[in-house]
C-alpha positions in Angstrom: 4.8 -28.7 2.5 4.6 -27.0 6.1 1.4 -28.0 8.2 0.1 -25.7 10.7 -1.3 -26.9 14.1 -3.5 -25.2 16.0 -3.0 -24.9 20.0 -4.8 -23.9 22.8 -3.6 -19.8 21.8 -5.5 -20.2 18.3 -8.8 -21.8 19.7 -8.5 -18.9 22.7 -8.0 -16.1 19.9 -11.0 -17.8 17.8 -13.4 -17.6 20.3 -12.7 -14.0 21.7 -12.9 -13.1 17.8 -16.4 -14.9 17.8 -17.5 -13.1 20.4 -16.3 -9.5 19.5 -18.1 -10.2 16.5 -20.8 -11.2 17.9 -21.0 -8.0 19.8 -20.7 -5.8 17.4 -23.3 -7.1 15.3 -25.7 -6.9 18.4 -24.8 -3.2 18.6 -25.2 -2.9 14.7 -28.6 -4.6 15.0 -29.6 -2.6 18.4 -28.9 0.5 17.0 -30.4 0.1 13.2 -33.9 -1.0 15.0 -34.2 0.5 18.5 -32.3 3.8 18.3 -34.0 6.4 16.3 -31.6 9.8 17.9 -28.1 10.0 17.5 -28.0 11.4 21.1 -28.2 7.9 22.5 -25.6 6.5 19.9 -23.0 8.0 23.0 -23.4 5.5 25.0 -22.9 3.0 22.4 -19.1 4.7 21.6 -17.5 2.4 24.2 -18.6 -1.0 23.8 -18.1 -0.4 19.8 -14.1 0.2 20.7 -14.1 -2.7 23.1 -15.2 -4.9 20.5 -13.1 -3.5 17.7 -10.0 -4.1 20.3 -10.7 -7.1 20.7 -11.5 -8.4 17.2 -7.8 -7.4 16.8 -6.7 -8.9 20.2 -8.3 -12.2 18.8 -6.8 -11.7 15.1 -3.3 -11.3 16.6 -3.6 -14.5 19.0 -4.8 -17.0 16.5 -2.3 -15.7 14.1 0.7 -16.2 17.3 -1.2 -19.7 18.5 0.0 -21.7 15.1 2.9 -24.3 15.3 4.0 -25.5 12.1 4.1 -29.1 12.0 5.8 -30.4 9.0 6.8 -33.4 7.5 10.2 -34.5 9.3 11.8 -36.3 6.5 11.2 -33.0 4.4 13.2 -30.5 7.1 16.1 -32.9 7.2 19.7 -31.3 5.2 20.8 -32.6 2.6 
């Protein structure tokens, strides 16, 4: 069975991914309850690809920022 350790990449990756999130949802949440025109939602076209960019930026480094750590005595050849 391969085990997969997390380094200092993943927990990097995890916390931009957090925080993309997290801004998105803030725009979602803005815009559902404080703009009523679509002629404001222009200004909101920017930050919405920033955070999808780095949603993905995050996605890619925690999948790069795992090390598999396995059992030794099960990699050896036979």
């Amino acid at each position: 069975m391969v085990r997969t350790g997390k380094t200092w990449v993943f927990w990097l990756g995890l916390l931009i991914f957090a925080g993309a999130c997290f801004e998105l949802f803030s725009i979602v949440w803005y815009y559902s309850i404080y703009l009523s025109n679509y002629s404001d939602a222009r200004m909101m076209v920017p930050p919405i690809v920033g955070g999808v960019v780095f949603i993905l930026v995050g996605l890619y480094m925690m999948w790069s920022g795992r090390k598999e750590t396995g059992n030794p005595a099960e990699s050896k050849p036979a």
